[in-house]
N, C-alpha and C positions, 0 to 999 in steps of 0.2 A: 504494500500500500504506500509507494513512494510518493505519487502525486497527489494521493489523500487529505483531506482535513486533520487528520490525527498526525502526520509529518508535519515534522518541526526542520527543514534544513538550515542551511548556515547563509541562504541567500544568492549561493551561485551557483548551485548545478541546476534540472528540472525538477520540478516541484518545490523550490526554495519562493523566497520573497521575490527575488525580481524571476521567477518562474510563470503559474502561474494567481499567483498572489493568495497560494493556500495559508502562511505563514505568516500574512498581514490579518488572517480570518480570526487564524488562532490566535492572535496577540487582541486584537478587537472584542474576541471573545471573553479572553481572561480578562480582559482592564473592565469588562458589562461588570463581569461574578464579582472582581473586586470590590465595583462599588457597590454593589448592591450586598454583599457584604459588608463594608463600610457604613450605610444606610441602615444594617439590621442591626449590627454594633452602636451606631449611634443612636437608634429607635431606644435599645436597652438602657444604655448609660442614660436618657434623658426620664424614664421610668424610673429606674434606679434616685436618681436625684431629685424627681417629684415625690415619690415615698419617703425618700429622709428628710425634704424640705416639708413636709405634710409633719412627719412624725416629732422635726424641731417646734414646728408652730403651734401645736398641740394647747400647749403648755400658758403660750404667750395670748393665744384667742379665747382661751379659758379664765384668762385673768383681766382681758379687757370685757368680756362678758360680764364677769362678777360684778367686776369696778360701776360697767353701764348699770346695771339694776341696782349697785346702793345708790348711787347720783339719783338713779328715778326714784327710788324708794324714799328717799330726803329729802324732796324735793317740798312735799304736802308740808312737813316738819318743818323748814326754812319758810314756806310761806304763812304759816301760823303765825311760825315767830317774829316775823315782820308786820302780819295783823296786830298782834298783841304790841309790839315798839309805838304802831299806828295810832292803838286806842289808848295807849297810855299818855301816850303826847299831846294827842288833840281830844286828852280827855273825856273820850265816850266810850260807850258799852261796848264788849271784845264782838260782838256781831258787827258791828257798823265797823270797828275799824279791819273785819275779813273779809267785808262787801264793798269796800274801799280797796284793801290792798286785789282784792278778786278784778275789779273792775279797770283797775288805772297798772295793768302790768307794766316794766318797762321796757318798751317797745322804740327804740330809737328812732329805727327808721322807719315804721308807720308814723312819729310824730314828724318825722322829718317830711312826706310827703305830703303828709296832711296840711304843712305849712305851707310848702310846693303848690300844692292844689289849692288853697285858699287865695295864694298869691296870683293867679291864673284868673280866679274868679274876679276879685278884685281888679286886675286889669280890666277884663272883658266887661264888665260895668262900667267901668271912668270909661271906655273908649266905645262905647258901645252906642252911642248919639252923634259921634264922631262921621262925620264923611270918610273914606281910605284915599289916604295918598293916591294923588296921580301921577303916574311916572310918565315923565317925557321922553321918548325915543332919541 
């Protein structure tokens, strides 16, 4: 089977490379299997390093877990007690100062566009009996 696919020559007699290019098939061949080897090697190594990156984080997503639920859990607790700082200050009954502190949260930025929008309105009122500029070409 010298002119064969399975002949490997050295390139110069028949059936070699410059024959009739069985020897470039073969080499085509193995560099497919390599990579595709290479491909199933690296399919593993990146399983491999999602299972220990999974099995490091364990640990770390369980403690940000915990941490969220006392945050939520304290939160009722800090709002009371800012009820109660409320009703002491401004001197009324602990109801009014948790339907005070319930009502007025601190909300930056709705107050901030509430300002925004108010400003908006007030324009369109002063301007609003107004003719609009005429622009000259």
């Amino acid at each position: 089977m010298r002119g064969g696919v399975g002949y490997r020559g050295n390139g110069s007699g028949p059936g070699g490379a410059s024959g009739n290019g069985s020897g470039v098939v073969s080499s085509i061949t193995e560099f497919g299997n390599d990579i595709f080897t290479l491909l199933e090697l690296q399919a593993q190594l990146a399983a491999l390093d999602a299972k220990e990156g999974v099995e490091r984080a364990t640990v770390p997503v369980a403690a940000v877990a915990l941490g969220g639920a006392l945050l939520v859990s304290a939160l009722p607790v800090a709002l009371l007690g800012v009820a109660d700082l409320v009703s002491r200050a401004l001197g009324i009954a602990a109801g009014w100062g948790m339907l005070l502190t319930a009502a007025f949260p601190p909300l930056r930025r709705s107050r901030e566009e509430l300002v925004r929008n108010l400003n908006w309105v007030r324009t369109v009122i002063v301007n609003s009996g107004r003719p609009s500029p005429r622009r000259s070409a």
